[in-house]
PDB file of N, CA, C and O in Angstrom:
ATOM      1  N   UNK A   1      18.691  21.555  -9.686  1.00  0.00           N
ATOM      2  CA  UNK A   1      20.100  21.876  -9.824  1.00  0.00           C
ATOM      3  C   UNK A   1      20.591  21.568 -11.238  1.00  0.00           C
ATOM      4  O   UNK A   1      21.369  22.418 -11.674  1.00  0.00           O
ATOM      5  N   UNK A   2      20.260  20.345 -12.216  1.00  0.00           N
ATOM      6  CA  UNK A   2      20.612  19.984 -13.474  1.00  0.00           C
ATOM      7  C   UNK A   2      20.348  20.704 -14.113  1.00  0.00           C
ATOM      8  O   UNK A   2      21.239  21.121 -14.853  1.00  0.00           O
ATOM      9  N   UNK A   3      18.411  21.539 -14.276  1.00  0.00           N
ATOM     10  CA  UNK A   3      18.027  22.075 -14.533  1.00  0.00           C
ATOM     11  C   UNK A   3      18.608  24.132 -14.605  1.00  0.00           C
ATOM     12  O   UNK A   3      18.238  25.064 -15.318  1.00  0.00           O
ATOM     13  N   UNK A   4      19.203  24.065 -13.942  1.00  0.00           N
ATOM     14  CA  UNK A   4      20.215  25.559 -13.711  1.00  0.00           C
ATOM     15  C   UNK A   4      20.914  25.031 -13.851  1.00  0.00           C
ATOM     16  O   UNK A   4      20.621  24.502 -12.779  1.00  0.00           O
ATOM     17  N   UNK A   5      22.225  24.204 -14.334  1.00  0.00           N
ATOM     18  CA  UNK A   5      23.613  24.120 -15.026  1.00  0.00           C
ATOM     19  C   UNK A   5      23.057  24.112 -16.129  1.00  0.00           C
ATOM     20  O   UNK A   5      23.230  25.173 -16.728  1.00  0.00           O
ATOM     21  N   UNK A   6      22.287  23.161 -16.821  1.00  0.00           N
ATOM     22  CA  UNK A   6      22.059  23.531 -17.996  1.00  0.00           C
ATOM     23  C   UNK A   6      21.622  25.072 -18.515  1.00  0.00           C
ATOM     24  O   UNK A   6      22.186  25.758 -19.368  1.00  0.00           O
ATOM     25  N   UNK A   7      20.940  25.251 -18.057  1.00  0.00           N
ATOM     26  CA  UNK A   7      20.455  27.074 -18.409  1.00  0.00           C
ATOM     27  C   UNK A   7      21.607  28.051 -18.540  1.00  0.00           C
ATOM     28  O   UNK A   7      21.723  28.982 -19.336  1.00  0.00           O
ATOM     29  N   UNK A   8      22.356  27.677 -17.678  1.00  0.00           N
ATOM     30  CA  UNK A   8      23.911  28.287 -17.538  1.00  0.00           C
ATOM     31  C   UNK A   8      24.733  27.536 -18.524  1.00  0.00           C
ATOM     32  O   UNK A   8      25.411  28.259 -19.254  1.00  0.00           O
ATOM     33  N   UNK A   9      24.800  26.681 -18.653  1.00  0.00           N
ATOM     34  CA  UNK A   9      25.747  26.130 -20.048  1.00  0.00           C
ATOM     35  C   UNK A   9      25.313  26.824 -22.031  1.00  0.00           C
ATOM     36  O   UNK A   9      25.931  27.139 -23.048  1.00  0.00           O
ATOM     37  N   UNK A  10      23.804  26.720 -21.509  1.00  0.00           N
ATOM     38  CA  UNK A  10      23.326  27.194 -22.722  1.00  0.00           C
ATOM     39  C   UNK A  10      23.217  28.724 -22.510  1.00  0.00           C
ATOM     40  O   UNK A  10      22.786  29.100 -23.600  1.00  0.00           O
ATOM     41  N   UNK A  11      23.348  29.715 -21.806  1.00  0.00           N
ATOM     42  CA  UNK A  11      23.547  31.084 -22.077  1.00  0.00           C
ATOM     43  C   UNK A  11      25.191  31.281 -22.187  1.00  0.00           C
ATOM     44  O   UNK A  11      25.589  31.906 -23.171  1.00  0.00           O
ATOM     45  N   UNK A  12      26.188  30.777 -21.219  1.00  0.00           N
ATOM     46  CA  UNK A  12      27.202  30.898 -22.057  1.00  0.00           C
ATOM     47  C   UNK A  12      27.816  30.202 -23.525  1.00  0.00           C
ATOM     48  O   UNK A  12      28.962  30.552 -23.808  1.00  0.00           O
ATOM     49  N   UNK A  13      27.391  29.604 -24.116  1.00  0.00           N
ATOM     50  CA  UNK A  13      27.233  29.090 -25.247  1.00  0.00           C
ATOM     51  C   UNK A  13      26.591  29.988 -26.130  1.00  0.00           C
ATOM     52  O   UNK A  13      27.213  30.263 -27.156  1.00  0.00           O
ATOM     53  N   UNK A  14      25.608  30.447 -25.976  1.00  0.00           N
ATOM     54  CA  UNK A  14      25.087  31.375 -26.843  1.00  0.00           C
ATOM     55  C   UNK A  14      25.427  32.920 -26.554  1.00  0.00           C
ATOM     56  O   UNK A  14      24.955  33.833 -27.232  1.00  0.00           O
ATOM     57  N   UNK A  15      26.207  33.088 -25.585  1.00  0.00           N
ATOM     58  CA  UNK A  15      27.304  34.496 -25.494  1.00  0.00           C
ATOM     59  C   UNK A  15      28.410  34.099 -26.117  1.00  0.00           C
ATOM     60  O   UNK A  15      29.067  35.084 -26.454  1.00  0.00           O
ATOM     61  N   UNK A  16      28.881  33.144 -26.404  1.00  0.00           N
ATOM     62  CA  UNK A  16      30.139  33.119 -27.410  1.00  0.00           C
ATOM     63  C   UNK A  16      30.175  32.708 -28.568  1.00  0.00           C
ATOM     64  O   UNK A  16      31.195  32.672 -29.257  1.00  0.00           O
ATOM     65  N   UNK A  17      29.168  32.386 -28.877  1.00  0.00           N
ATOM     66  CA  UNK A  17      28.532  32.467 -30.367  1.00  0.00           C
ATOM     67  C   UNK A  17      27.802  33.808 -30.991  1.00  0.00           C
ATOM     68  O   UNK A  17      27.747  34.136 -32.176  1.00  0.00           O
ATOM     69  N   UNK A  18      27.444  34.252 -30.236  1.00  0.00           N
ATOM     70  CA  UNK A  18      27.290  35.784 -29.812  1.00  0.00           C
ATOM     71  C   UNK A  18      28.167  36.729 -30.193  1.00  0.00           C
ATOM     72  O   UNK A  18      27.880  37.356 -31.212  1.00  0.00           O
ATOM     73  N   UNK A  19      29.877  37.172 -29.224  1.00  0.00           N
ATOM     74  CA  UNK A  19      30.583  37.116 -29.593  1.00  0.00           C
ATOM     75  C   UNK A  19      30.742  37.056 -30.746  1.00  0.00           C
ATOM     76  O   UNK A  19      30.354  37.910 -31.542  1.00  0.00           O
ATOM     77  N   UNK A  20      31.628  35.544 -31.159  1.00  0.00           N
ATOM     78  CA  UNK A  20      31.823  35.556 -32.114  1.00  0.00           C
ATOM     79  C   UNK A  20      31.560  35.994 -33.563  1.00  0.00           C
ATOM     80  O   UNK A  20      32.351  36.232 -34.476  1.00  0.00           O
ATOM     81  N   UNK A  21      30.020  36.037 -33.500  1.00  0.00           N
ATOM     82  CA  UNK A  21      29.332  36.371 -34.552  1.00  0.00           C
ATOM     83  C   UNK A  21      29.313  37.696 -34.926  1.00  0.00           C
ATOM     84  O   UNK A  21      29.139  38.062 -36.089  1.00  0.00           O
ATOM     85  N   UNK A  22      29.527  38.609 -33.755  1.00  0.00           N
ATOM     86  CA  UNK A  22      29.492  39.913 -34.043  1.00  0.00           C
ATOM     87  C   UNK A  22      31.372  39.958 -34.733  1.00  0.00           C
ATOM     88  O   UNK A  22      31.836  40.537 -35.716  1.00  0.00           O
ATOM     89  N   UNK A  23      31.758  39.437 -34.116  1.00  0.00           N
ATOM     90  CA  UNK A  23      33.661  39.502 -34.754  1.00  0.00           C
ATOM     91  C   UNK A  23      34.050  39.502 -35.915  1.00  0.00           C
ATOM     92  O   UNK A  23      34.969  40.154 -36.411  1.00  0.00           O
ATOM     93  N   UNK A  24      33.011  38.398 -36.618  1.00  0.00           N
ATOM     94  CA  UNK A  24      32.753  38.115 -37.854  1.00  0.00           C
ATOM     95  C   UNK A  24      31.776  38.986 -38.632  1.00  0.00           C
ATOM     96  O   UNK A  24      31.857  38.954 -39.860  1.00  0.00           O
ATOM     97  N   UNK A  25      30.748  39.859 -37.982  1.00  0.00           N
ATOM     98  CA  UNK A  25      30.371  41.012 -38.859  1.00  0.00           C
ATOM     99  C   UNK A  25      31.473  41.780 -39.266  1.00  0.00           C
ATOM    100  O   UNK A  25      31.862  42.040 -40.404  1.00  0.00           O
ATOM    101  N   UNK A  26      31.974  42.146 -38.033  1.00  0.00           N
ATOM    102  CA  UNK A  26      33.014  43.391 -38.335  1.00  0.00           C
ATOM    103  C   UNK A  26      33.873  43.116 -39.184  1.00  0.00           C
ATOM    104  O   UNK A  26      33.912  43.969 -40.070  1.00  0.00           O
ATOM    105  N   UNK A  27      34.788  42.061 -39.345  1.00  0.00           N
ATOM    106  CA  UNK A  27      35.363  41.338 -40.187  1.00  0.00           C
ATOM    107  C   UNK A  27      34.820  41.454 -41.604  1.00  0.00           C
ATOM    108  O   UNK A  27      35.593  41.846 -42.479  1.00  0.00           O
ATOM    109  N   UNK A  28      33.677  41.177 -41.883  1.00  0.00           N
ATOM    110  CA  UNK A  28      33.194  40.969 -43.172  1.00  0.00           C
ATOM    111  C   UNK A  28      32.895  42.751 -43.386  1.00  0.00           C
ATOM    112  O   UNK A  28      33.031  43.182 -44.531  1.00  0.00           O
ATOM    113  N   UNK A  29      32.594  43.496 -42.543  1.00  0.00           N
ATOM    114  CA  UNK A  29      32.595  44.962 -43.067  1.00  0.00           C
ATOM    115  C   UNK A  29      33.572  45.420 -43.460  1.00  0.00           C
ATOM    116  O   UNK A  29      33.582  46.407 -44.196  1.00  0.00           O
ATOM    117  N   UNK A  30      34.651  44.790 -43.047  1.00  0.00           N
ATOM    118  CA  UNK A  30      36.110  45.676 -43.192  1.00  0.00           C
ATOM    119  C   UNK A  30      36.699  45.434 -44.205  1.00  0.00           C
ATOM    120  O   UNK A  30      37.741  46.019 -44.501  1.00  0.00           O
ATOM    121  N   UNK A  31      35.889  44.087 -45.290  1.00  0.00           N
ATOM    122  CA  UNK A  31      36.654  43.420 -46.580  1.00  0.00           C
ATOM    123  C   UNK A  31      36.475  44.676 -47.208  1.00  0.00           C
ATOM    124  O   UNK A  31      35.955  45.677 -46.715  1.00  0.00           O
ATOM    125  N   UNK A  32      37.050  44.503 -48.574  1.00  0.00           N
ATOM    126  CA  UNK A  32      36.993  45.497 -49.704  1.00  0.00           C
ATOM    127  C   UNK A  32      35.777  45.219 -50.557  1.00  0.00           C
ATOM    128  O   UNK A  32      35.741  46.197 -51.305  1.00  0.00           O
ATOM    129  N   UNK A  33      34.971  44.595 -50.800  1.00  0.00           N
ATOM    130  CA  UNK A  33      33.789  44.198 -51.217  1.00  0.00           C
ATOM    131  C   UNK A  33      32.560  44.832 -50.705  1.00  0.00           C
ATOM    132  O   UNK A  33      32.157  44.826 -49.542  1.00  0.00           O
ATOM    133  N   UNK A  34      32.074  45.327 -51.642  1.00  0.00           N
ATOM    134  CA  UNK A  34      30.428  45.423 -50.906  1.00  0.00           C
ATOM    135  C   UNK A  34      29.565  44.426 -50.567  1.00  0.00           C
ATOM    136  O   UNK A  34      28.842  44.398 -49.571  1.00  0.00           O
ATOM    137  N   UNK A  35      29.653  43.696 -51.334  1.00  0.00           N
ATOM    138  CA  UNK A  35      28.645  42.394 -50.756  1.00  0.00           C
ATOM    139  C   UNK A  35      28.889  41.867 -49.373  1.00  0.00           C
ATOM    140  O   UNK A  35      28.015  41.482 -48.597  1.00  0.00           O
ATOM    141  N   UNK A  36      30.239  41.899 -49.149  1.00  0.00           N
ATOM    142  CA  UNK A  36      30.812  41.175 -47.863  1.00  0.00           C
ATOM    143  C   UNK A  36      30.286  41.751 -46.922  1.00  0.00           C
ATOM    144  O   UNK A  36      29.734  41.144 -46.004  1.00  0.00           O
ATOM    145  N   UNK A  37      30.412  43.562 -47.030  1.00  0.00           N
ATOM    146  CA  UNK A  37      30.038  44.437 -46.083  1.00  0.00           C
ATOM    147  C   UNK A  37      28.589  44.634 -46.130  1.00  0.00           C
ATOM    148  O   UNK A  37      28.117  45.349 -45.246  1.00  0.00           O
ATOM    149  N   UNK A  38      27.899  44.197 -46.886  1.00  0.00           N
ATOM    150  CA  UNK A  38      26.218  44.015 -46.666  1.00  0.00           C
ATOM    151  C   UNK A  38      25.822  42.920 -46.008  1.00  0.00           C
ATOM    152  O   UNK A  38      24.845  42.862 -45.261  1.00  0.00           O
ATOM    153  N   UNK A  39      26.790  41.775 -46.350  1.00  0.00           N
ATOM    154  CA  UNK A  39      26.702  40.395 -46.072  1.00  0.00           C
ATOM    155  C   UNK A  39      27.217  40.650 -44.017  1.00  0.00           C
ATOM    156  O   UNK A  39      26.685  39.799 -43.304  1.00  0.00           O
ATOM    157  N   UNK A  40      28.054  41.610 -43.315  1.00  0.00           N
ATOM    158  CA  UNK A  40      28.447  41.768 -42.409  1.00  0.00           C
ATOM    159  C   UNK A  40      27.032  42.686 -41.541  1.00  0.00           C
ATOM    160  O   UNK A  40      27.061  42.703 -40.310  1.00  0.00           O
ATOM    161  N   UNK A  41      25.940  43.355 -42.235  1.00  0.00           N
ATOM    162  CA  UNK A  41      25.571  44.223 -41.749  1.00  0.00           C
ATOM    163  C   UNK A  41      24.022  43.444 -41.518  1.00  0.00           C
ATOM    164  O   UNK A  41      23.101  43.695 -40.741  1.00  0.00           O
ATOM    165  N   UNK A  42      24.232  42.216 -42.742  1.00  0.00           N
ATOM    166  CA  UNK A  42      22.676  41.117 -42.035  1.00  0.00           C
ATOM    167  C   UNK A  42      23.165  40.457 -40.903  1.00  0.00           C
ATOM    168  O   UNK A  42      22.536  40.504 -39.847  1.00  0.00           O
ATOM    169  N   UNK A  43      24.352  39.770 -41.021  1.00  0.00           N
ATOM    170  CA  UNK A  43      24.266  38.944 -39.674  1.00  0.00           C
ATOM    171  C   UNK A  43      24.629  40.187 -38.007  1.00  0.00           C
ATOM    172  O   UNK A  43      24.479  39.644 -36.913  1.00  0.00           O
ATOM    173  N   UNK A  44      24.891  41.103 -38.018  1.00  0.00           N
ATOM    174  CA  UNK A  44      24.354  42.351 -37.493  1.00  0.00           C
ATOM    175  C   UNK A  44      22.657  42.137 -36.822  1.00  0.00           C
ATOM    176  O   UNK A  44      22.187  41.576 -35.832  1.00  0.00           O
ATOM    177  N   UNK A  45      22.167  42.837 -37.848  1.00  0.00           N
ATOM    178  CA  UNK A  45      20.791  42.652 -37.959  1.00  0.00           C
ATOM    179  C   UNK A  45      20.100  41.301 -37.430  1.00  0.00           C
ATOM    180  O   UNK A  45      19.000  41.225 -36.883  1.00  0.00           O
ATOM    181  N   UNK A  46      21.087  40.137 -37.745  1.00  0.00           N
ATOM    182  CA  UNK A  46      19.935  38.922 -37.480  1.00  0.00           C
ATOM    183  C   UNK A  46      20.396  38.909 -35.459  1.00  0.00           C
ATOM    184  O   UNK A  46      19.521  38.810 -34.598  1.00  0.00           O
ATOM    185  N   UNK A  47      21.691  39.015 -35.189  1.00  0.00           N
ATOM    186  CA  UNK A  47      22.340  38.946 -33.669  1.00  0.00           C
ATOM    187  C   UNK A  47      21.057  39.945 -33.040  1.00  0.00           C
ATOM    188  O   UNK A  47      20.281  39.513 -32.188  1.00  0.00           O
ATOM    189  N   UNK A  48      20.951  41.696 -33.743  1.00  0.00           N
ATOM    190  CA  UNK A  48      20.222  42.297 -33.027  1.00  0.00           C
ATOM    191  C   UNK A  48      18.431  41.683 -32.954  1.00  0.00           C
ATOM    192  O   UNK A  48      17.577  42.106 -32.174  1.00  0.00           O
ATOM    193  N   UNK A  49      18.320  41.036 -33.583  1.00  0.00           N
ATOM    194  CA  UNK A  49      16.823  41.045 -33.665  1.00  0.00           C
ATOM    195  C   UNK A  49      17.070  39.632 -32.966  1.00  0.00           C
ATOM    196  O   UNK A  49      16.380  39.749 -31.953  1.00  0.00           O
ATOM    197  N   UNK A  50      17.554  38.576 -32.922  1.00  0.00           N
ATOM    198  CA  UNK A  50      17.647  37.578 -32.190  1.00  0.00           C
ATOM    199  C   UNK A  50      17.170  37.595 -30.796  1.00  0.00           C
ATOM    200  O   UNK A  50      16.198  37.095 -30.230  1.00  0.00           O
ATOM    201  N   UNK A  51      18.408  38.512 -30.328  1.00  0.00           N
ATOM    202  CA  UNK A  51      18.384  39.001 -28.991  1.00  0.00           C
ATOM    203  C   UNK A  51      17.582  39.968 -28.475  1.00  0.00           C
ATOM    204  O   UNK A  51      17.354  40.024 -27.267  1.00  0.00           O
ATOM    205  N   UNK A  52      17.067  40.844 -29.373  1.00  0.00           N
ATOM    206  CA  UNK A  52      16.220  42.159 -28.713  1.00  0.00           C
ATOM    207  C   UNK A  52      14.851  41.038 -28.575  1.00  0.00           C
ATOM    208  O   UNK A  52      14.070  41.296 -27.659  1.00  0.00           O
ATOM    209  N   UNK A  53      14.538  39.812 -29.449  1.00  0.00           N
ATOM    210  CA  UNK A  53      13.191  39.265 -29.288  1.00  0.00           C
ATOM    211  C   UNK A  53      13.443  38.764 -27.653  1.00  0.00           C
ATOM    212  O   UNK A  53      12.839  39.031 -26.614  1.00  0.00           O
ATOM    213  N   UNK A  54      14.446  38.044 -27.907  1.00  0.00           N
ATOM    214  CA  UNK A  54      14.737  37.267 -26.452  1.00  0.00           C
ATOM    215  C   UNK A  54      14.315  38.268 -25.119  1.00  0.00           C
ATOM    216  O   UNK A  54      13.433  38.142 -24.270  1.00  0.00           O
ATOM    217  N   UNK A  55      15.300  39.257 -25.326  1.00  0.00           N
ATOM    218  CA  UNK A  55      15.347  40.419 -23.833  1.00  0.00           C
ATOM    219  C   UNK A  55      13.835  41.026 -23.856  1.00  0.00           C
ATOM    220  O   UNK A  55      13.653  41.524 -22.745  1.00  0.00           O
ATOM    221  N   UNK A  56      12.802  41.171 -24.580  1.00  0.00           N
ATOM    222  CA  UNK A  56      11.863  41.501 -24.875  1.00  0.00           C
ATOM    223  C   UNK A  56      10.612  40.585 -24.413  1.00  0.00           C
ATOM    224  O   UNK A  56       9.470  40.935 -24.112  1.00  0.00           O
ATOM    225  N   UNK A  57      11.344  38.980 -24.464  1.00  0.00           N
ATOM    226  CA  UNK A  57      10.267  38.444 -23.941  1.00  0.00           C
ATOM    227  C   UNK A  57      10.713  38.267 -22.503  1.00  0.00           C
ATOM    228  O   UNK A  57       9.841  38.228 -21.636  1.00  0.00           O
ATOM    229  N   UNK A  58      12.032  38.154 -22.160  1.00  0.00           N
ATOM    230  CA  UNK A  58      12.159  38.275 -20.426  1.00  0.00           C
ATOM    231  C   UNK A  58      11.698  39.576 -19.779  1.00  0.00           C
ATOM    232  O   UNK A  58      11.322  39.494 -18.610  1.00  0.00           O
ATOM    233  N   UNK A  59      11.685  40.214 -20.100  1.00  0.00           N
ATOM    234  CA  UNK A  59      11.713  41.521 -19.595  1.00  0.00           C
ATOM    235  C   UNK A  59       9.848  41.525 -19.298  1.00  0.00           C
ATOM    236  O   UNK A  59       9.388  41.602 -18.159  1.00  0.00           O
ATOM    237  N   UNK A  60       8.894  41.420 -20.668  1.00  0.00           N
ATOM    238  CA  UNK A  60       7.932  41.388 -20.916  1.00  0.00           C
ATOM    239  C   UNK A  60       7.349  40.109 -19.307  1.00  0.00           C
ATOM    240  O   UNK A  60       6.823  40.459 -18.250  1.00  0.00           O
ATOM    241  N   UNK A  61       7.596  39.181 -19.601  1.00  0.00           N
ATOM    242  CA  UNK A  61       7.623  38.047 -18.481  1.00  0.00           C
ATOM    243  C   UNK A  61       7.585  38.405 -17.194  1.00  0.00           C
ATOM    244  O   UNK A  61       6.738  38.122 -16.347  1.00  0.00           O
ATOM    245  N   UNK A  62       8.815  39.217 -17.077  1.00  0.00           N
ATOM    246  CA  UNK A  62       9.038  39.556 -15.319  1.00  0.00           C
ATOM    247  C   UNK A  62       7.969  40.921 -15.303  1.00  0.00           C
ATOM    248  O   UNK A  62       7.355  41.129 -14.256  1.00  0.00           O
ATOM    249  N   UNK A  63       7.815  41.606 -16.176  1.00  0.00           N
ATOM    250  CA  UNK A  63       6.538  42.996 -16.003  1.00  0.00           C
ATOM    251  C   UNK A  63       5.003  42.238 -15.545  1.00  0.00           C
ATOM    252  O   UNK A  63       4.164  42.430 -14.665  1.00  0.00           O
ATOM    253  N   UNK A  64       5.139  41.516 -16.406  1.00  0.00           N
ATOM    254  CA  UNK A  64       3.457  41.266 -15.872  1.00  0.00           C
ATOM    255  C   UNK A  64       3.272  40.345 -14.662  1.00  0.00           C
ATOM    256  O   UNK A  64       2.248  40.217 -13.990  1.00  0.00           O
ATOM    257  N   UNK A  65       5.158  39.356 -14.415  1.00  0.00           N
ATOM    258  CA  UNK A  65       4.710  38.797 -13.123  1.00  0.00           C
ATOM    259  C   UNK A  65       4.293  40.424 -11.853  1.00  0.00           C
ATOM    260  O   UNK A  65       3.420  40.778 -11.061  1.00  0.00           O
ATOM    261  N   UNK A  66       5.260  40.784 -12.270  1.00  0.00           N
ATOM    262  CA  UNK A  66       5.369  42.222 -11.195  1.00  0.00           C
ATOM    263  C   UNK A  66       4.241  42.748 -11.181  1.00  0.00           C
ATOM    264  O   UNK A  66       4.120  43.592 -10.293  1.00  0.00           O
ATOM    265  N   UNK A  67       3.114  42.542 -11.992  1.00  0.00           N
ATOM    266  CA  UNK A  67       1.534  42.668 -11.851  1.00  0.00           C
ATOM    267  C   UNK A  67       0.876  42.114 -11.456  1.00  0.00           C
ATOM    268  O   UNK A  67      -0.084  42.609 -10.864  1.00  0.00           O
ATOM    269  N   UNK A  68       1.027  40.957 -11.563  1.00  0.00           N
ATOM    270  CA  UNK A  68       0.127  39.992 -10.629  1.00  0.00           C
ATOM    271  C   UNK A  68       0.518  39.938  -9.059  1.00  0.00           C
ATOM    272  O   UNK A  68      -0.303  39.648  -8.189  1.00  0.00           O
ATOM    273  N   UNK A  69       1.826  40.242  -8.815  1.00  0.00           N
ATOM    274  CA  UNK A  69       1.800  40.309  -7.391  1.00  0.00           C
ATOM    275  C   UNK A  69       1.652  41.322  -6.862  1.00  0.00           C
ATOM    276  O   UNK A  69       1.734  41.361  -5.635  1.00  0.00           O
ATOM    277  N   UNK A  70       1.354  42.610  -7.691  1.00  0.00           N
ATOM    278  CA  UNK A  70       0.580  44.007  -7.135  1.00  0.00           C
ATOM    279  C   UNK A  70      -0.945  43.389  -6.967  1.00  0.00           C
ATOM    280  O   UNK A  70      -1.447  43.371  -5.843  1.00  0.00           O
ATOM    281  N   UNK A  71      -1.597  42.932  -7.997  1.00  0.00           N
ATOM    282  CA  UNK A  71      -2.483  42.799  -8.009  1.00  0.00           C
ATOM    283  C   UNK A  71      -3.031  41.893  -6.891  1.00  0.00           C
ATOM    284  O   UNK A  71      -3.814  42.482  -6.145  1.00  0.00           O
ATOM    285  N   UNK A  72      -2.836  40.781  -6.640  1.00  0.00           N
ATOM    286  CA  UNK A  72      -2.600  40.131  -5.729  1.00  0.00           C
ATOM    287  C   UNK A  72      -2.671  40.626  -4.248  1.00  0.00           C
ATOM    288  O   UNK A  72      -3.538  40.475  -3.387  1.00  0.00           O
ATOM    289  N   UNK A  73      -1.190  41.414  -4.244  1.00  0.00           N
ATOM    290  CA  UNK A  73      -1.111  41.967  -2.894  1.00  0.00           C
ATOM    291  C   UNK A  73      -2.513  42.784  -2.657  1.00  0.00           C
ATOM    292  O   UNK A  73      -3.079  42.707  -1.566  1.00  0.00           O
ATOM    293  N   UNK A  74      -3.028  43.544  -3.695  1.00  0.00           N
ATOM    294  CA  UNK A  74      -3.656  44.840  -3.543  1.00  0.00           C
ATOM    295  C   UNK A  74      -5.250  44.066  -3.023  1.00  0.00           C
ATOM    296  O   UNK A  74      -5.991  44.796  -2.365  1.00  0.00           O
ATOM    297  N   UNK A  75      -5.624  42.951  -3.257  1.00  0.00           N
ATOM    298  CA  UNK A  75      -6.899  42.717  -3.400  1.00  0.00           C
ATOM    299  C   UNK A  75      -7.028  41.776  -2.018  1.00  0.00           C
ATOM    300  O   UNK A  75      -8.177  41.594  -1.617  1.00  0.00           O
ATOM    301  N   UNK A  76      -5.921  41.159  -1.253  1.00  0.00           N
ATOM    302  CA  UNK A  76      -6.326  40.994  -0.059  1.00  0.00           C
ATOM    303  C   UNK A  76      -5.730  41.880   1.286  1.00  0.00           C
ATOM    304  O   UNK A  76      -6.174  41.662   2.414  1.00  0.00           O
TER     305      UNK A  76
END
């Protein structure tokens, strides 16, 4: 049970930093500066690659469990 509040404390924590972070791209795109708006389009880039690694390894995780219990099932 500690073990799942925490997991849940730390994904909403990192959805509103999340959030936020994207608020603050847009923000920095919308200055009049180019740098700002390059500077808006890495932390972009770092949110997407953050997260696409993350969803990539859950996703990846639950596929091959979903193989072993074909596999499994299939062989007895």
């Amino acid at each position: 049970m500690k073990n799942k509040l925490k997991q849940i404390a730390i994904f909403v924590l990192c959805l509103a930093i999340g959030f936020e972070s994207i608020h603050l791209a847009f923000w920095l795109m919308n200055m009049p500066s180019t740098p700002l708006f390059w500077l808006g389009i890495l932390v972009l880039t770092a949110i997407a690659f953050i997260s696409g690694t993350y969803v990539w390894q859950k996703v990846g995780a639950w596929i091959e469990k979903k193989f072993e219990e074909t596999e499994n099932s299939n062989h007895h």
